[in-house]
C-alpha positions in Angstrom: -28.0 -9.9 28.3 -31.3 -8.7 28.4 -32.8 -6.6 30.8 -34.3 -9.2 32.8 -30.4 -10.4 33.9 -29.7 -6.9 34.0 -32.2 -5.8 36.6 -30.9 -9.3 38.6 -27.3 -8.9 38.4 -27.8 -5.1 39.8 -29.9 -6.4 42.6 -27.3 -8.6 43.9 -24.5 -5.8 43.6 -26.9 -3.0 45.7 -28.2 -5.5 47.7 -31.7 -4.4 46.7 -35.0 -5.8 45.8 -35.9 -6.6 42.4 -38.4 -4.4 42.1 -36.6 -1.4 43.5 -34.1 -2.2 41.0 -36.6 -2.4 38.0 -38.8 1.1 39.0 -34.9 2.6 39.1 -34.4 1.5 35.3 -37.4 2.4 34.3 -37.2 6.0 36.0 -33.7 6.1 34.0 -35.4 5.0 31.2 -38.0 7.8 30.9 -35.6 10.5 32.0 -33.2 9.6 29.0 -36.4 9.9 26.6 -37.8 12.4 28.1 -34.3 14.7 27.8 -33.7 13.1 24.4 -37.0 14.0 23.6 -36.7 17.6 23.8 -33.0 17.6 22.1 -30.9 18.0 25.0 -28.2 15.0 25.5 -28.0 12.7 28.7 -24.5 12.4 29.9 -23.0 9.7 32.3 -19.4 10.3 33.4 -17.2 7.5 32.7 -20.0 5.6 30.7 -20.7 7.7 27.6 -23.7 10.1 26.4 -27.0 10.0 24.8 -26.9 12.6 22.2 -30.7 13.7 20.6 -30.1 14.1 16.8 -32.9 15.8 14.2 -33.0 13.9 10.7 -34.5 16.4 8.6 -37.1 15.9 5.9 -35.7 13.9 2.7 -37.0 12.4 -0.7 -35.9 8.4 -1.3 -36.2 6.8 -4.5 -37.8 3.0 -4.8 -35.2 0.7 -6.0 -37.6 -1.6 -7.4 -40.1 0.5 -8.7 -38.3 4.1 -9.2 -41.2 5.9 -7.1 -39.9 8.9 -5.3 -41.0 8.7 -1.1 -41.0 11.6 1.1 -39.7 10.4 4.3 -41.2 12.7 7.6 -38.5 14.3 9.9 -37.7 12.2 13.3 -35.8 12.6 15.9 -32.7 9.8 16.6 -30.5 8.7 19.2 -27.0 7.9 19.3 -24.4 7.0 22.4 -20.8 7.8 22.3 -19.0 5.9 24.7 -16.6 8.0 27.1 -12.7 7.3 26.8 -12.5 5.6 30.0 -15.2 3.3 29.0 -13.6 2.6 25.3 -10.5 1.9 27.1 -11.8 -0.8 29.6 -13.2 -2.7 26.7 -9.6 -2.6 24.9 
């Protein structure tokens, strides 16, 4: 699904406009990067959180060539599904 049938699919269940429907994913949207942004985690009762993680600094090696690469911190993020949510999809 892609967000296109998303956006229609959630129309149709709040009996909403499209467009409504689309500026309220997108405001989603940017307050989930926003709050993962700054490290904090985003968390949706009954669907699951969005957690911020740090990888730090590291050195990787080349396979092919053997050169050593310094690869810059950056910020990830990961979801973790709630119980009730892992238990619907069993």
């Amino acid at each position: 699904m892609d967000s296109k049938m998303l956006v229609e699919i959630l129309s149709k269940r709040m009996n909403r406009k499209q467009e409504d429907v689309e500026k309220l994913l997108d405001a989603f949207i940017t307050a989930v990067k926003s709050r993962c942004g700054e490290l904090d985690s985003v968390a949706i009762p009954g669907f699951g959180t969005f957690e911020a993680k740090k990888r730090l600094e590291r050195i990787s090696v080349n396979p092919a060539t053997g050169k050593r690469m310094l690869i810059p911190p950056k910020i990830t993020i990961s979801f973790k599904p709630s119980a009730l949510l892992k238990n619907k999809l069993r």
